[in-house]
N, CA, C and O atoms as a Maestro MAE file, in Angstrom:
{
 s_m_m2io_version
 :::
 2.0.0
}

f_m_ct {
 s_m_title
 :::
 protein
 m_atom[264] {
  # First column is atom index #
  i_m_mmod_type
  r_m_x_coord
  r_m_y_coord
  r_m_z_coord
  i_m_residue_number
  s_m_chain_name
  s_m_pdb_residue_name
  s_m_pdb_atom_name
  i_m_atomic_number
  :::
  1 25 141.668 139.391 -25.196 1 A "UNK " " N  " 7
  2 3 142.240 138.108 -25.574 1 A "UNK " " CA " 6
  3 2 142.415 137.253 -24.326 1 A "UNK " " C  " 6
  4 15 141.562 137.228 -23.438 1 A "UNK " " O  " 8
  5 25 143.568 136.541 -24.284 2 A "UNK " " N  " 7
  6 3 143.643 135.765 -23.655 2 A "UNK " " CA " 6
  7 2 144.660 135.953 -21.992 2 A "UNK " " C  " 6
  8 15 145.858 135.981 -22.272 2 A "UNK " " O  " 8
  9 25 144.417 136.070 -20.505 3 A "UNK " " N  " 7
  10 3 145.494 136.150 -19.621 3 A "UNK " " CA " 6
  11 2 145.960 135.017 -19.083 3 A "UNK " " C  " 6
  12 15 145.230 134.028 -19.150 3 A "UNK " " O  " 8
  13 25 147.300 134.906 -18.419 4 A "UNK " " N  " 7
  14 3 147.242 133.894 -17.640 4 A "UNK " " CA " 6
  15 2 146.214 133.266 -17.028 4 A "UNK " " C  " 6
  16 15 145.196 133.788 -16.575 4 A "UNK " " O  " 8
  17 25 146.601 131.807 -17.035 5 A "UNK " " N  " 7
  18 3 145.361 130.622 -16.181 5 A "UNK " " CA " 6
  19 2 143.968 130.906 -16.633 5 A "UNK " " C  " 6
  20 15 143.068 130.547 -15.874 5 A "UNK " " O  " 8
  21 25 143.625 131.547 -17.848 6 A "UNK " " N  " 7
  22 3 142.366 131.942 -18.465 6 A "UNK " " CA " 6
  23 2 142.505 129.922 -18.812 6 A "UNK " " C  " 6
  24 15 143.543 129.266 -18.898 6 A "UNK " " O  " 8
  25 25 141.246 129.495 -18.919 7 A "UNK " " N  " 7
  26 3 140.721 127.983 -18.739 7 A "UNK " " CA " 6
  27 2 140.170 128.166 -20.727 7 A "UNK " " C  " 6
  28 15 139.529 129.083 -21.241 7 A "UNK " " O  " 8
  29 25 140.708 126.988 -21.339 8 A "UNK " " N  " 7
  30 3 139.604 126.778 -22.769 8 A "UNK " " CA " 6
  31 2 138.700 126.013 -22.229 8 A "UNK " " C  " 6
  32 15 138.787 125.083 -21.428 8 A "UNK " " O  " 8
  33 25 137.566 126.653 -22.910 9 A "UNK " " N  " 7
  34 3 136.094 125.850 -22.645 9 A "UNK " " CA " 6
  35 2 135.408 125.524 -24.045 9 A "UNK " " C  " 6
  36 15 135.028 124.409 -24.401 9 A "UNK " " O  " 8
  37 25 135.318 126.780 -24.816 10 A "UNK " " N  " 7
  38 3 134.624 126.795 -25.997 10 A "UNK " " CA " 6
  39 2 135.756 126.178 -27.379 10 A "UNK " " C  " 6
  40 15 136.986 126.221 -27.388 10 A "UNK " " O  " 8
  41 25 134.937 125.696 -28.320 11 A "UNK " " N  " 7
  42 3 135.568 125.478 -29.514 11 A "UNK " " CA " 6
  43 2 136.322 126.565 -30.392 11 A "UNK " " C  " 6
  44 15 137.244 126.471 -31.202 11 A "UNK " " O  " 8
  45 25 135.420 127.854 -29.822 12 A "UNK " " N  " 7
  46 3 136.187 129.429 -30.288 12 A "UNK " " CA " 6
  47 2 137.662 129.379 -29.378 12 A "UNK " " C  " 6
  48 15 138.717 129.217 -29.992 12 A "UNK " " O  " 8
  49 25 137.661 129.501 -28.139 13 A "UNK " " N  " 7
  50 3 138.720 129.461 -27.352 13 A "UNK " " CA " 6
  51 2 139.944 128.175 -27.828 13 A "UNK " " C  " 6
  52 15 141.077 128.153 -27.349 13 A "UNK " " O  " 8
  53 25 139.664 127.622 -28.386 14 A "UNK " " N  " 7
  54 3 140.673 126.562 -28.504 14 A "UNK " " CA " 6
  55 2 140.927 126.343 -29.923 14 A "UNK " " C  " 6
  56 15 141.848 125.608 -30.281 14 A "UNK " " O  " 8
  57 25 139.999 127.067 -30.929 15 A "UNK " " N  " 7
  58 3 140.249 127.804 -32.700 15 A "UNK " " CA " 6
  59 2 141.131 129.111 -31.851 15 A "UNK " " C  " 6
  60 15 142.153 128.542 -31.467 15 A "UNK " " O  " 8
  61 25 141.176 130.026 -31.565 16 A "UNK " " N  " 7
  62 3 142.020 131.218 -30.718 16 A "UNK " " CA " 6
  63 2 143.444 130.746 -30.951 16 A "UNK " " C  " 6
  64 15 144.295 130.926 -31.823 16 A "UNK " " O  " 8
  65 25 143.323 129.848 -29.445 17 A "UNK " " N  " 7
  66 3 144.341 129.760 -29.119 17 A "UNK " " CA " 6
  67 2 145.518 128.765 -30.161 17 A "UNK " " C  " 6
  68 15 146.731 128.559 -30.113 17 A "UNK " " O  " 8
  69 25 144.797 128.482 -30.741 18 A "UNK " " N  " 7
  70 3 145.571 127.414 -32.015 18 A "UNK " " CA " 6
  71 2 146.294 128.925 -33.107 18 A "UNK " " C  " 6
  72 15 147.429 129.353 -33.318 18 A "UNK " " O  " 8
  73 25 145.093 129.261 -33.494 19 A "UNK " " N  " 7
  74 3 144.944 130.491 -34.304 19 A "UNK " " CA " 6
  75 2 146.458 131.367 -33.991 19 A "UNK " " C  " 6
  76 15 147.307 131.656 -34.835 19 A "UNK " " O  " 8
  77 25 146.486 131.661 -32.589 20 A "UNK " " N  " 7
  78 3 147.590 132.982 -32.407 20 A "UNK " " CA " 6
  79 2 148.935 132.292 -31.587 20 A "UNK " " C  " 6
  80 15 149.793 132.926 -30.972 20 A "UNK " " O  " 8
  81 25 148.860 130.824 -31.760 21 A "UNK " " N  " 7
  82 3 150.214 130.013 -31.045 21 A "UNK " " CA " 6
  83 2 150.237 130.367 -29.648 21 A "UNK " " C  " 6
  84 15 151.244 130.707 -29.028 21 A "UNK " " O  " 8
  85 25 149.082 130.268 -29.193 22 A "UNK " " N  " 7
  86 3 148.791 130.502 -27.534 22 A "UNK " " CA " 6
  87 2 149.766 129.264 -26.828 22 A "UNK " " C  " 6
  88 15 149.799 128.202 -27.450 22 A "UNK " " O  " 8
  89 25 150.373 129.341 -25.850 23 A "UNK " " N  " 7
  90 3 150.816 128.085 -25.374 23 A "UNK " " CA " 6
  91 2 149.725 127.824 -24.118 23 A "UNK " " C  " 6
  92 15 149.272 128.717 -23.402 23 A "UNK " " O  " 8
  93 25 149.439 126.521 -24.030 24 A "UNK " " N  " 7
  94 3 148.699 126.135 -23.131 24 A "UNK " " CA " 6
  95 2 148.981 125.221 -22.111 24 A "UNK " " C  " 6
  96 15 149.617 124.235 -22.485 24 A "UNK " " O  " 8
  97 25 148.739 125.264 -21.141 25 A "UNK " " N  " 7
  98 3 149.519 124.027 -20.337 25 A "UNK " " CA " 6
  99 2 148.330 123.021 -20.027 25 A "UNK " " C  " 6
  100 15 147.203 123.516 -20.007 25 A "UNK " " O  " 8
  101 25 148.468 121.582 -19.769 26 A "UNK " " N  " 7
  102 3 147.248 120.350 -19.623 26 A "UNK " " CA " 6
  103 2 147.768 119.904 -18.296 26 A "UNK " " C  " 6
  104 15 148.866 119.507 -17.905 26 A "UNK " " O  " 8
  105 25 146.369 120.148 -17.624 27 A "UNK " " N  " 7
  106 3 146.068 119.529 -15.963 27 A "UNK " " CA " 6
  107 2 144.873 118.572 -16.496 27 A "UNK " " C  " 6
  108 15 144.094 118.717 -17.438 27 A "UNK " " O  " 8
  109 25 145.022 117.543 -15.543 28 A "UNK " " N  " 7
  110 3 144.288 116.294 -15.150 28 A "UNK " " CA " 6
  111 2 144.493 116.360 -13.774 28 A "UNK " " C  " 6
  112 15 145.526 116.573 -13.140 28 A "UNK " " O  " 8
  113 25 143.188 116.115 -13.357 29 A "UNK " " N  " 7
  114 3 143.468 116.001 -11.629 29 A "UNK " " CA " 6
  115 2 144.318 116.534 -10.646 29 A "UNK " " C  " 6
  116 15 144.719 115.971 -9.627 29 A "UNK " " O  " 8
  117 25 144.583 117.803 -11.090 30 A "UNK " " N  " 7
  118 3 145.232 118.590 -10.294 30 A "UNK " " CA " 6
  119 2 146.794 118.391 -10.782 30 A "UNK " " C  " 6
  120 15 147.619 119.217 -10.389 30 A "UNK " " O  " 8
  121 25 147.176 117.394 -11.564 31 A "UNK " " N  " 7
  122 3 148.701 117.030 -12.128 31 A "UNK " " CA " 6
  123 2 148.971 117.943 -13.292 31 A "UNK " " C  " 6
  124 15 148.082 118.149 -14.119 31 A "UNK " " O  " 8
  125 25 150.165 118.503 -13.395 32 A "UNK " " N  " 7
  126 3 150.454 119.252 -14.926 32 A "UNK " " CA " 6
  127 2 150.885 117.835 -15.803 32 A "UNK " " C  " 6
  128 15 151.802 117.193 -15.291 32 A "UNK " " O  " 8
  129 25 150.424 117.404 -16.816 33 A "UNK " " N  " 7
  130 3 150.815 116.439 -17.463 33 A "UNK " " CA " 6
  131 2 151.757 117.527 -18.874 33 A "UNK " " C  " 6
  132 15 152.762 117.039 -19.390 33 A "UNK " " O  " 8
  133 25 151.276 118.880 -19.301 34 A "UNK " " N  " 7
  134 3 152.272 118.942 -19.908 34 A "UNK " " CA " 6
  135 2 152.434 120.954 -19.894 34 A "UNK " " C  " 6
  136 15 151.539 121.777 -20.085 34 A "UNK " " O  " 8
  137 25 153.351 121.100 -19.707 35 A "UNK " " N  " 7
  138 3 154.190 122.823 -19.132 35 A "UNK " " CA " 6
  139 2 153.845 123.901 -19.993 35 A "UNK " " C  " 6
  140 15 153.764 125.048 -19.552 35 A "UNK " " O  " 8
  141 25 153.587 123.562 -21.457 36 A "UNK " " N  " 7
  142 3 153.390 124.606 -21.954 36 A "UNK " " CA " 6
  143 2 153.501 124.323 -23.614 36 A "UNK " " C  " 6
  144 15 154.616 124.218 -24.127 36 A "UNK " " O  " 8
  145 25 152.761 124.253 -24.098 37 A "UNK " " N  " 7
  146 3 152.663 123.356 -26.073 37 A "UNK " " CA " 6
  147 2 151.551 124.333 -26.777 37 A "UNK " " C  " 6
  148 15 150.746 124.942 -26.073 37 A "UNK " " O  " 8
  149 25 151.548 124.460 -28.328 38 A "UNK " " N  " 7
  150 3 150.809 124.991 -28.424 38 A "UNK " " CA " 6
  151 2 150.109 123.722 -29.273 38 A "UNK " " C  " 6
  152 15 150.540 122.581 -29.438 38 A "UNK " " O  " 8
  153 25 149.021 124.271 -29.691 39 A "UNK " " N  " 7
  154 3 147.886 123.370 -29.889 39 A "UNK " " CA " 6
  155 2 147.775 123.580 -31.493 39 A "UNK " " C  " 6
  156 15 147.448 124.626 -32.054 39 A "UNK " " O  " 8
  157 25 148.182 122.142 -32.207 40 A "UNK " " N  " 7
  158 3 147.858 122.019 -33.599 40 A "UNK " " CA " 6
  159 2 146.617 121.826 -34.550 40 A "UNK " " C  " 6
  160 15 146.320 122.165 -35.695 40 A "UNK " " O  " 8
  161 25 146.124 121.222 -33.676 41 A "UNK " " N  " 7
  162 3 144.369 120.489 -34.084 41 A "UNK " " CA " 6
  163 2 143.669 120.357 -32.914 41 A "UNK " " C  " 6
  164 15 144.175 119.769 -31.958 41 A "UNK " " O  " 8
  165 25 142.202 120.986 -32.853 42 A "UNK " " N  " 7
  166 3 141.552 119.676 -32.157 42 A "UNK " " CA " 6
  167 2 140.219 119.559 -32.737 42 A "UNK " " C  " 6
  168 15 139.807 120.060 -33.783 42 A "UNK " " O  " 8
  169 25 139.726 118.961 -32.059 43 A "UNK " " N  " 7
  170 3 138.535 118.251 -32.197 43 A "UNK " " CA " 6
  171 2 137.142 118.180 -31.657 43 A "UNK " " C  " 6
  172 15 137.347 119.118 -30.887 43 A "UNK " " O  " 8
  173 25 136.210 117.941 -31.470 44 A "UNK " " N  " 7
  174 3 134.669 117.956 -30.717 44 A "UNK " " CA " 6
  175 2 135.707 117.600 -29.224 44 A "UNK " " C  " 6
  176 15 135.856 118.482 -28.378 44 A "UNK " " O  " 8
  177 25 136.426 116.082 -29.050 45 A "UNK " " N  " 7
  178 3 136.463 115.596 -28.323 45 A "UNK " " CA " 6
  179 2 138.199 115.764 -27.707 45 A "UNK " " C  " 6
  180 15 138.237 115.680 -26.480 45 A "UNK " " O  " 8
  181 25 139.510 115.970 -28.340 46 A "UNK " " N  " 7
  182 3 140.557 115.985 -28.600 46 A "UNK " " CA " 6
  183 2 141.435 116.964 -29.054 46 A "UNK " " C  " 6
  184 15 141.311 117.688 -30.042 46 A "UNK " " O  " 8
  185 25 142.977 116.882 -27.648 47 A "UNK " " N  " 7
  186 3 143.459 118.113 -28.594 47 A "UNK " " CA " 6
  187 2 144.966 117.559 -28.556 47 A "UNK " " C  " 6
  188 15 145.471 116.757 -27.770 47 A "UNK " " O  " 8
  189 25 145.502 118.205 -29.604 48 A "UNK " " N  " 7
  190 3 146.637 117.622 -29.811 48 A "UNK " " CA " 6
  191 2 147.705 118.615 -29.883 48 A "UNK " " C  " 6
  192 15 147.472 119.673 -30.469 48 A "UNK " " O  " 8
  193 25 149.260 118.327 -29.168 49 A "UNK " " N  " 7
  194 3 150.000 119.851 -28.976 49 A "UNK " " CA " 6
  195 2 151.161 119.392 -29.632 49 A "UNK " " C  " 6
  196 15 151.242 118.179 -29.828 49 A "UNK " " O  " 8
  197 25 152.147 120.187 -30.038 50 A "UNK " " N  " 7
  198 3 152.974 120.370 -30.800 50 A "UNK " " CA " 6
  199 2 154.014 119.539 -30.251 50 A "UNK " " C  " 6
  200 15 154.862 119.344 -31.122 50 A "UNK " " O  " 8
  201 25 154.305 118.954 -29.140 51 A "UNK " " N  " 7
  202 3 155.295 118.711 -28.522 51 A "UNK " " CA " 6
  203 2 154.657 117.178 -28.457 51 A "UNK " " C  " 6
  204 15 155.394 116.313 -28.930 51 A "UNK " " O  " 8
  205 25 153.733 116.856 -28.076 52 A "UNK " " N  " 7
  206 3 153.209 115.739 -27.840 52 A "UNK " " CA " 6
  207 2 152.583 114.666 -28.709 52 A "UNK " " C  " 6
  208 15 151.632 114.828 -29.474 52 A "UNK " " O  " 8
  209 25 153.330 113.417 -28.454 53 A "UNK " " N  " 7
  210 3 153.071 112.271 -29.392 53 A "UNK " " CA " 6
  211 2 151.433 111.975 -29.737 53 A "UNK " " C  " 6
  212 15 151.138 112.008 -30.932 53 A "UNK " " O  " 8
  213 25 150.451 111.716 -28.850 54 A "UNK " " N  " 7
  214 3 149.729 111.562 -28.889 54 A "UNK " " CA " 6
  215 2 148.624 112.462 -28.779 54 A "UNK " " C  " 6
  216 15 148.611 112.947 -29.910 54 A "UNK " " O  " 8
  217 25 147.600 113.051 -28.088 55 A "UNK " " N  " 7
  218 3 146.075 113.730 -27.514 55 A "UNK " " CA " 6
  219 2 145.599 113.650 -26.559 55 A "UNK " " C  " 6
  220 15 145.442 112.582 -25.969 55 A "UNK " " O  " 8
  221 25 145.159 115.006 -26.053 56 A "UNK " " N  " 7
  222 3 144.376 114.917 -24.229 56 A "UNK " " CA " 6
  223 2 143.067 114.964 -24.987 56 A "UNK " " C  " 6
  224 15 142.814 115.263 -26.154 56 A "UNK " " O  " 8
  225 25 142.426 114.637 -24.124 57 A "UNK " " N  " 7
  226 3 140.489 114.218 -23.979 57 A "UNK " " CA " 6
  227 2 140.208 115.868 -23.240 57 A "UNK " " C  " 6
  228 15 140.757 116.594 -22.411 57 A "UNK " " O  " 8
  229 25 139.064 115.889 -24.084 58 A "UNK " " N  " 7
  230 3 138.720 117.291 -23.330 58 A "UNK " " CA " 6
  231 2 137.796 117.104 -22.171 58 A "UNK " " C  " 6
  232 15 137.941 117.693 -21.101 58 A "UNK " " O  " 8
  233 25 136.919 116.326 -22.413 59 A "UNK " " N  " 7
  234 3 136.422 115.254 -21.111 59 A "UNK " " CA " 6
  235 2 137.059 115.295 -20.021 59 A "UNK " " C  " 6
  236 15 136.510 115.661 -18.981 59 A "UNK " " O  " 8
  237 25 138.432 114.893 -20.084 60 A "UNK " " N  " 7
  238 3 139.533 114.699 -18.867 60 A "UNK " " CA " 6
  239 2 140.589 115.367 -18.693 60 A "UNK " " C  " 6
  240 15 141.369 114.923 -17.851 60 A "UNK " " O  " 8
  241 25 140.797 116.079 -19.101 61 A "UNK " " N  " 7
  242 3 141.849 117.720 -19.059 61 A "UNK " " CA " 6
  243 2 141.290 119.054 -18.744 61 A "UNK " " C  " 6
  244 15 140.125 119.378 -18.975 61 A "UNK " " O  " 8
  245 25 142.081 119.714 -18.268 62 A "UNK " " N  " 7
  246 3 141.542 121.279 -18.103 62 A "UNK " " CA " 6
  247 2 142.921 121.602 -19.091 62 A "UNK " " C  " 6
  248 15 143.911 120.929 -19.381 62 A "UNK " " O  " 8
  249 25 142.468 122.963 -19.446 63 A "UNK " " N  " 7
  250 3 143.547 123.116 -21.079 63 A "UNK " " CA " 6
  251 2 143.439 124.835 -20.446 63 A "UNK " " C  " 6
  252 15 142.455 125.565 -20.570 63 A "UNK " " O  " 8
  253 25 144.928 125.238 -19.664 64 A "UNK " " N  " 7
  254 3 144.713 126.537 -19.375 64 A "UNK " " CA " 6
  255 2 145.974 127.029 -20.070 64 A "UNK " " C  " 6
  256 15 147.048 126.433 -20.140 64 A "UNK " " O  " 8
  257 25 145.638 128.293 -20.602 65 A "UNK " " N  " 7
  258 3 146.837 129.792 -21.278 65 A "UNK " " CA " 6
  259 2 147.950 129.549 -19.795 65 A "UNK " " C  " 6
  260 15 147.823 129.557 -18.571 65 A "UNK " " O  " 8
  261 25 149.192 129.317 -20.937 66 A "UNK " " N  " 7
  262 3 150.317 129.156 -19.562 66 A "UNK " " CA " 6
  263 2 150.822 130.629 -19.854 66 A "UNK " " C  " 6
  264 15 151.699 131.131 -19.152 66 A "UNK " " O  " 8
  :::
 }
 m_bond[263] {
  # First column is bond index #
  i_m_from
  i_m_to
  i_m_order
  :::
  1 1 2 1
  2 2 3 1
  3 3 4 2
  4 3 5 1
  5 5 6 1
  6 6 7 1
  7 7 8 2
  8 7 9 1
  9 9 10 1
  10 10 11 1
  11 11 12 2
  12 11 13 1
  13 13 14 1
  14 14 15 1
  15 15 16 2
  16 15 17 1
  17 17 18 1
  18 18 19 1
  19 19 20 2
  20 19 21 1
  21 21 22 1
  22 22 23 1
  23 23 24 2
  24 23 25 1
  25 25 26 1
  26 26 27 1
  27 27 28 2
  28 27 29 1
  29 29 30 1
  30 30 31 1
  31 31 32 2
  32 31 33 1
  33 33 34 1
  34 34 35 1
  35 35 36 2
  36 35 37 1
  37 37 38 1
  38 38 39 1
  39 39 40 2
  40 39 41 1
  41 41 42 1
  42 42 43 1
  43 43 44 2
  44 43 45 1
  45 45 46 1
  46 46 47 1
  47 47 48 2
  48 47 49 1
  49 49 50 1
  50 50 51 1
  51 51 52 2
  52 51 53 1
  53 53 54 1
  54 54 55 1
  55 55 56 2
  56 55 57 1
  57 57 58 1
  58 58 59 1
  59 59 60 2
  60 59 61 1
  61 61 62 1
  62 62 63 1
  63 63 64 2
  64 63 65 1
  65 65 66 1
  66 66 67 1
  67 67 68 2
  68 67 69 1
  69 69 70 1
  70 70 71 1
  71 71 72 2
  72 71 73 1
  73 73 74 1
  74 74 75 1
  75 75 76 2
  76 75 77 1
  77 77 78 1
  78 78 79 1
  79 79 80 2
  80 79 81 1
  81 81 82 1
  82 82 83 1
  83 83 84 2
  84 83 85 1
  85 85 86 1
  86 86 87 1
  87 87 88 2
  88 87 89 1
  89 89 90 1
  90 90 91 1
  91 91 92 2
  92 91 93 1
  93 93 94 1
  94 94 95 1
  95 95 96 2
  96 95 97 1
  97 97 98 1
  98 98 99 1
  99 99 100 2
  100 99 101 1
  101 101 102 1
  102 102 103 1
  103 103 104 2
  104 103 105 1
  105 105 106 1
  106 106 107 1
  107 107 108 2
  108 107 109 1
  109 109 110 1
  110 110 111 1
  111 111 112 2
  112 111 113 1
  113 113 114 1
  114 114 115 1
  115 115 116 2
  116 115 117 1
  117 117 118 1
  118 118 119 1
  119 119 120 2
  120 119 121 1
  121 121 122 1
  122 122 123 1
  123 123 124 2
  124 123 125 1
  125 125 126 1
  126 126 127 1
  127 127 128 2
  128 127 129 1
  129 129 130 1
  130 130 131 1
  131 131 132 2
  132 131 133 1
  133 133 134 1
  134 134 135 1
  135 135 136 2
  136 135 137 1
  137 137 138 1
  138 138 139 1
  139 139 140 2
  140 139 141 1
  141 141 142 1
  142 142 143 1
  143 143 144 2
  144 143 145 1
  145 145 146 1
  146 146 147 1
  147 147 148 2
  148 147 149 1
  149 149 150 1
  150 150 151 1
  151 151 152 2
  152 151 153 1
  153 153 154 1
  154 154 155 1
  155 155 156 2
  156 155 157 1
  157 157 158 1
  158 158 159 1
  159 159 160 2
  160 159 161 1
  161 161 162 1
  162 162 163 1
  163 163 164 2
  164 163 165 1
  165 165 166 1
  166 166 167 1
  167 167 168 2
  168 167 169 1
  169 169 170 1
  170 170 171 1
  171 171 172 2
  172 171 173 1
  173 173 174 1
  174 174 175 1
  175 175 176 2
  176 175 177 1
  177 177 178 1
  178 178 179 1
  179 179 180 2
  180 179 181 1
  181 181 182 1
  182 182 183 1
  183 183 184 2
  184 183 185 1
  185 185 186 1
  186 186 187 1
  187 187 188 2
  188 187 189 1
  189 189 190 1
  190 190 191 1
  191 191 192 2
  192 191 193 1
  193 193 194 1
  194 194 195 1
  195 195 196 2
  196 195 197 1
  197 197 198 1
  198 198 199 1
  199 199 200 2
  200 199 201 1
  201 201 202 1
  202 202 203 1
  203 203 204 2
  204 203 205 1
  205 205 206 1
  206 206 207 1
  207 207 208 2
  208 207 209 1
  209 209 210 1
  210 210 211 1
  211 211 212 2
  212 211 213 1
  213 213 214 1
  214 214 215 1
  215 215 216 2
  216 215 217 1
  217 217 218 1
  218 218 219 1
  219 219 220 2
  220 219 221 1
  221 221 222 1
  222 222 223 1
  223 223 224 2
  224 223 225 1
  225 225 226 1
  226 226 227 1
  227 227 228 2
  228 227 229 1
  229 229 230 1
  230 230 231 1
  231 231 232 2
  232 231 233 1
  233 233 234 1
  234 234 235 1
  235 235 236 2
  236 235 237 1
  237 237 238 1
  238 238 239 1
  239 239 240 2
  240 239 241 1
  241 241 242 1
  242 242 243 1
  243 243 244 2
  244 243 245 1
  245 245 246 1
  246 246 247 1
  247 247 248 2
  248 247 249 1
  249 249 250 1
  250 250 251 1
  251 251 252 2
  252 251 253 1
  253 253 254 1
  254 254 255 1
  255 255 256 2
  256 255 257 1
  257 257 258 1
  258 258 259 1
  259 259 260 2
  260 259 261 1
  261 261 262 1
  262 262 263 1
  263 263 264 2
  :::
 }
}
């Protein structure tokens, strides 16, 4: 499964981690924009966390197992 700082890449990895209430933490540019959420939906392009109003771009986030 899944260890610390393990990175989502695949659409399986991020069905997973939704799947088993993985918490994930979201870096952009080296910044933590958010500590640790788990992930409700996402998308081809979009993911959206439990805690958070809006969606990170998968484009522009790294989405790592906190």
């Amino acid at each position: 499964m899944f260890k610390k700082g393990d990175v989502l890449k695949s659409p399986a990895d991020f069905d997973n981690a939704m799947l088993f209430g993985i918490l994930v933490e979201v870096w952009q540019r080296g910044e933590l924009l958010d500590y640790g959420s788990r992930i409700t939906k996402h998308t081809e392009s979009a993911v959206f966390l439990d805690d958070a109003e809006g969606y990170f771009l998968k484009a522009t986030c790294q989405f790592k197992v906190r």
